[in-house]
Backbone as a chain_set.jsonl record, in Angstrom:
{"seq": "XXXXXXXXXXXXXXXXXXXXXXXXXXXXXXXXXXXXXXXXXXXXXXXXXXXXXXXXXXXXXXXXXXXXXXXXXXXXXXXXXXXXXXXXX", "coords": {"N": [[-56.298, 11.357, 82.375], [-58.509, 13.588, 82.087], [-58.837, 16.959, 81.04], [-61.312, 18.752, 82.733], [-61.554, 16.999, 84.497], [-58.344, 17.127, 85.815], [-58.694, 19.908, 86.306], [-60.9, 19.866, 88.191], [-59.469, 18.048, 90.182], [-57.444, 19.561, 90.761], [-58.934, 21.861, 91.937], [-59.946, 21.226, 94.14], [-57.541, 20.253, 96.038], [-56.466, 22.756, 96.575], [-58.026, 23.904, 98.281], [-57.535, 22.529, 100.263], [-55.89, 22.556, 103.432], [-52.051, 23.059, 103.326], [-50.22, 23.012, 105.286], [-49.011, 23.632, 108.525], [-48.869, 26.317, 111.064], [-47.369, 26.053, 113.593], [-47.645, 27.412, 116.429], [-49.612, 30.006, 116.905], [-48.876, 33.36, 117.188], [-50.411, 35.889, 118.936], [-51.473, 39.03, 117.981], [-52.356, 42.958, 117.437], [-51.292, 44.524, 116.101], [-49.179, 43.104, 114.165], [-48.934, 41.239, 111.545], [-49.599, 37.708, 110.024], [-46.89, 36.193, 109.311], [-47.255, 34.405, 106.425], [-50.741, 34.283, 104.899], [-53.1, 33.013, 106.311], [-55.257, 29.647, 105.48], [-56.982, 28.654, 107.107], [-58.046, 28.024, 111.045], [-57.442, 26.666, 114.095], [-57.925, 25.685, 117.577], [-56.685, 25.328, 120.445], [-57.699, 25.321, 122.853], [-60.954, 26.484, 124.139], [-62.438, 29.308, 123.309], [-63.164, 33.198, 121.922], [-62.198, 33.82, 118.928], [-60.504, 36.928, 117.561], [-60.034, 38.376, 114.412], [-58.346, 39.304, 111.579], [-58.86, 39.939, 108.085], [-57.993, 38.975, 104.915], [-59.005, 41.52, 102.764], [-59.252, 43.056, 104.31], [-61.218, 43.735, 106.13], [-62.401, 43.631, 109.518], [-63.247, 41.272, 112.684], [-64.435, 39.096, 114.46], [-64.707, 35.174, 115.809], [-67.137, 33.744, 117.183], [-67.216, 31.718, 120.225], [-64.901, 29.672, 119.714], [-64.834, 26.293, 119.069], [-62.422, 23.758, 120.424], [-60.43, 21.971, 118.292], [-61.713, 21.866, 115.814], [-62.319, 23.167, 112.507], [-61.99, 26.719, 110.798], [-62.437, 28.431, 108.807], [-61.151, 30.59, 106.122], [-59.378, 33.846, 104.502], [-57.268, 34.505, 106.783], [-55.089, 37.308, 107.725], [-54.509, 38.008, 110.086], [-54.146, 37.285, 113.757], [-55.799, 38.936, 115.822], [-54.989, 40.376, 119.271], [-56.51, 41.487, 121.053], [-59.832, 41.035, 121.905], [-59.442, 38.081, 121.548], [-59.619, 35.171, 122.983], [-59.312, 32.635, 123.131], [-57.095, 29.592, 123.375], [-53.796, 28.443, 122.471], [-53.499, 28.572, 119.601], [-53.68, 27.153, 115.989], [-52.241, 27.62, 112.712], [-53.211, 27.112, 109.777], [-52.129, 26.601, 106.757]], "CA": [[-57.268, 12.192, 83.068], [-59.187, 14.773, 81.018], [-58.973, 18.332, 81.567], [-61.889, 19.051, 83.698], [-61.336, 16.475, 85.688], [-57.602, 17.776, 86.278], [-59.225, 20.839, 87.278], [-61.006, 19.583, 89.596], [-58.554, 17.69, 91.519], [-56.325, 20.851, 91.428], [-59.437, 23.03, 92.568], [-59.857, 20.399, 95.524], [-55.738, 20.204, 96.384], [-56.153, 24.246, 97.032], [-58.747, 24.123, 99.346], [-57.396, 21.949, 101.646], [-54.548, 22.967, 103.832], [-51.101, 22.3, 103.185], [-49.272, 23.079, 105.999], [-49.009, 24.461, 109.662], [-48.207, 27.193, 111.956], [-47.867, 25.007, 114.873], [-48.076, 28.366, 117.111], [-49.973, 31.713, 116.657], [-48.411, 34.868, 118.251], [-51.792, 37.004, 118.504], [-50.975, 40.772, 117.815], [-53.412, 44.397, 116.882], [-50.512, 45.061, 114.992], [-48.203, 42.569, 113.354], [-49.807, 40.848, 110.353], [-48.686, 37.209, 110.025], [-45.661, 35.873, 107.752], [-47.584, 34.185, 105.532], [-51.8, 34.411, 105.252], [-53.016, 31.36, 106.946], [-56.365, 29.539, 105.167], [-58.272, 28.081, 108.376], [-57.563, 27.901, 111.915], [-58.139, 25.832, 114.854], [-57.526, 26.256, 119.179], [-56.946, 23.726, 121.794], [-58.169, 25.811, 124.209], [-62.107, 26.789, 123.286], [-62.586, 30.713, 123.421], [-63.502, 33.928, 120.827], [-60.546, 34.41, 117.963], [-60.802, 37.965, 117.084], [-59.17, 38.489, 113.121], [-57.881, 40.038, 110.066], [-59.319, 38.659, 106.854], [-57.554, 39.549, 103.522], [-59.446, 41.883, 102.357], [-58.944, 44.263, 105.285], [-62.687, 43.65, 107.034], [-61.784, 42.707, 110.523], [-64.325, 40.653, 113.296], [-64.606, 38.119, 116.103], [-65.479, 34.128, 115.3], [-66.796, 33.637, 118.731], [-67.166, 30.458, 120.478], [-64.653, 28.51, 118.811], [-64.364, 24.766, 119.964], [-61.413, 22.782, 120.369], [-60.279, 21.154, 117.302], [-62.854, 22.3, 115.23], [-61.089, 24.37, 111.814], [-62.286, 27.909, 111.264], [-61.662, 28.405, 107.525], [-61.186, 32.61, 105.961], [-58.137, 34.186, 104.696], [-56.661, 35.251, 107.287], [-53.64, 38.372, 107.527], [-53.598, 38.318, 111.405], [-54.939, 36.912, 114.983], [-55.432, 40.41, 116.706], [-54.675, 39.742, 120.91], [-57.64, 41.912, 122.108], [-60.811, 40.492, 121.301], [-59.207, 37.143, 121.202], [-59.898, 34.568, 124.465], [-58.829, 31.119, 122.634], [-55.347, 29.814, 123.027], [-53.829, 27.343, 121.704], [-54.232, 28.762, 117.837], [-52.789, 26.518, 115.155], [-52.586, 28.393, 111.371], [-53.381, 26.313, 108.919], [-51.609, 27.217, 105.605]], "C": [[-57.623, 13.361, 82.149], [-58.894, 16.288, 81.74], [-60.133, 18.991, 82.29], [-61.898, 18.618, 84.877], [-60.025, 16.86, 86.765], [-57.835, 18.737, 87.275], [-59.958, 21.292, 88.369], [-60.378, 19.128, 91.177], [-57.861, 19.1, 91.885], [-57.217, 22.339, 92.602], [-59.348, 22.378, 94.585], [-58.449, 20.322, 96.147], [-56.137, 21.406, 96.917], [-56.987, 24.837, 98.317], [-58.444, 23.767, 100.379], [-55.911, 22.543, 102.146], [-53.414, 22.536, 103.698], [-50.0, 21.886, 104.003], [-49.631, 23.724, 107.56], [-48.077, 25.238, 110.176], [-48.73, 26.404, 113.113], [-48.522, 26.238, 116.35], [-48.465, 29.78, 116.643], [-49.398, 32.5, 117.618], [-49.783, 35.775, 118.166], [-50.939, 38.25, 118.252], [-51.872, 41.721, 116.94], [-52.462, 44.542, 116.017], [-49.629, 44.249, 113.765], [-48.838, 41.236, 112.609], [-48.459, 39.177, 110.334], [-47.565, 36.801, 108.74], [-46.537, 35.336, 106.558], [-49.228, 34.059, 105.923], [-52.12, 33.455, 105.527], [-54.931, 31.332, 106.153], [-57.657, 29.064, 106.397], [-57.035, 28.254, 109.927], [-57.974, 27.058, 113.071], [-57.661, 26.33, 116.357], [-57.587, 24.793, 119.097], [-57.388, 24.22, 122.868], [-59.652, 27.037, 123.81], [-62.182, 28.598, 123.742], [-63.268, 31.692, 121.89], [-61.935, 33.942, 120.415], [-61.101, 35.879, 117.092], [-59.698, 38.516, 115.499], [-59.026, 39.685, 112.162], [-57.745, 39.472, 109.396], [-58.676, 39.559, 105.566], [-58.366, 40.661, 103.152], [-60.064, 43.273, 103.393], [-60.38, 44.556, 106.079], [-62.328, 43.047, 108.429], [-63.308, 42.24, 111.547], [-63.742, 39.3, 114.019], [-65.367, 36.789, 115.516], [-65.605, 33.961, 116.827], [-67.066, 32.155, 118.734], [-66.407, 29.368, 120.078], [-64.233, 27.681, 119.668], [-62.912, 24.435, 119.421], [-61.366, 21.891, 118.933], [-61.432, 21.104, 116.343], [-61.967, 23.264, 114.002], [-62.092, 24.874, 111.335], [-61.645, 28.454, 109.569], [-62.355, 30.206, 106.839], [-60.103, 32.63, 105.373], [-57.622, 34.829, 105.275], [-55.341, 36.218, 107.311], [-53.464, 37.879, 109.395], [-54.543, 37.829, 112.755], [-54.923, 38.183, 115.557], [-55.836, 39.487, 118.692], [-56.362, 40.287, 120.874], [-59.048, 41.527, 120.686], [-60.284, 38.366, 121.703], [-58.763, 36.376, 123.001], [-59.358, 33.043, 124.254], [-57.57, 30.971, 122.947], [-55.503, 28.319, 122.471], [-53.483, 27.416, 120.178], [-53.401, 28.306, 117.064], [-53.387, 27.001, 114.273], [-52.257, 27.315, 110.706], [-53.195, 26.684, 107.448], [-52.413, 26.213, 104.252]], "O": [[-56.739, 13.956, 81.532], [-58.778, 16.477, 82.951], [-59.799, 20.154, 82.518], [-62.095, 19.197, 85.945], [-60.168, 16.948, 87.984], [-57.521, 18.733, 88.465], [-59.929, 22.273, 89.111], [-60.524, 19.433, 92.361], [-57.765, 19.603, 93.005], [-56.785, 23.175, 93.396], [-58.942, 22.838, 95.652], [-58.683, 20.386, 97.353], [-56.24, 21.228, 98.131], [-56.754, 25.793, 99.056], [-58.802, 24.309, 101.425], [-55.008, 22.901, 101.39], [-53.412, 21.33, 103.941], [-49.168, 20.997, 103.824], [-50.686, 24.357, 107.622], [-46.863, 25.139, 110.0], [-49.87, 26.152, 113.504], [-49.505, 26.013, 117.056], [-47.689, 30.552, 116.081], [-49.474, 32.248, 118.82], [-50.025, 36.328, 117.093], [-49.715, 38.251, 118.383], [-52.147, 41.358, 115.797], [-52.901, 44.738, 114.883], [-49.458, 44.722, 112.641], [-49.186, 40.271, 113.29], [-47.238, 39.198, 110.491], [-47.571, 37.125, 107.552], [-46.435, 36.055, 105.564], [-49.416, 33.765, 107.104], [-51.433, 32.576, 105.006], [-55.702, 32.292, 106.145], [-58.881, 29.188, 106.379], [-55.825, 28.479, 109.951], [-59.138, 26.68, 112.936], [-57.008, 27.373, 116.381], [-58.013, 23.828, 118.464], [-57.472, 23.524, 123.879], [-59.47, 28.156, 123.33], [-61.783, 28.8, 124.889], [-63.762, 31.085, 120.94], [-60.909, 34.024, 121.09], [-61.931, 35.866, 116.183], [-58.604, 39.029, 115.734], [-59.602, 40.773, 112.154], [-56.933, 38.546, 109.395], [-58.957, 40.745, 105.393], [-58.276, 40.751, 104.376], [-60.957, 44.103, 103.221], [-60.54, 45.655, 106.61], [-61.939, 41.88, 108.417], [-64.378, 42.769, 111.245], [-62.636, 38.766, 113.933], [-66.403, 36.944, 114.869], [-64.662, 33.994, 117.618], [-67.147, 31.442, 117.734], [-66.9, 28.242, 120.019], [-63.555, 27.89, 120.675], [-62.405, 24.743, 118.342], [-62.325, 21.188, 118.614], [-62.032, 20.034, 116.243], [-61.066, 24.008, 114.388], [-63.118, 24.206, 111.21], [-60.478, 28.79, 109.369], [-63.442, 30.763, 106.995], [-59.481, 31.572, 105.461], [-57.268, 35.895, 104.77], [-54.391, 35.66, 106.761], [-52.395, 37.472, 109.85], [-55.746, 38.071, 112.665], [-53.785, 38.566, 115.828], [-56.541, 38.555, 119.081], [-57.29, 39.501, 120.684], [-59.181, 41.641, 119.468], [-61.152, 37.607, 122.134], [-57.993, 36.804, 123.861], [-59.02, 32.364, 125.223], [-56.809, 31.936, 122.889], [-56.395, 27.517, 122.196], [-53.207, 26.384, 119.566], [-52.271, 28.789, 117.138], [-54.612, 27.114, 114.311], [-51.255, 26.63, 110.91], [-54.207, 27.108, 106.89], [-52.184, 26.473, 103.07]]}, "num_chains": 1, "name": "protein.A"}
């Protein structure tokens, strides 16, 4: 495999998720363990966040099983109507 091509697979590997947080704890205050890359609900509502880069905001409407991709630091409770929320590492 050539070296661009490498670098492609590896850019593609990073994008996609590798792992889960099977449950979100929402919280205004407590940032989670590790930054999660997308997210998803099972139960359709607004997810109100904290995106790396310390800009915070509301994805509203999110459907069921649908992933929700950002870097997230944190689900904040208020604002946030979804449950369900699986972090997608």
């Amino acid at each position: 495999m050539g070296i661009l091509a490498e670098q492609l697979k590896n850019q593609k590997e990073a994008q996609v998720p590798q792992g889960i947080i099977d449950t979100i704890t929402t919280s205004d205050t407590t940032k989670l363990v590790k930054p999660i890359r997308a997210f998803m609900v099972t139960v359709a509502g607004d997810v109100s966040v904290l995106m790396a880069d310390g800009s915070s905001g509301k994805f509203p409407g999110c459907v069921a099983g649908t992933q929700y991709m950002g870097k997230i630091l944190r689900i904040n409770t208020t604002g946030t109507t979804a449950t369900g929320i699986k972090g997608l590492l």
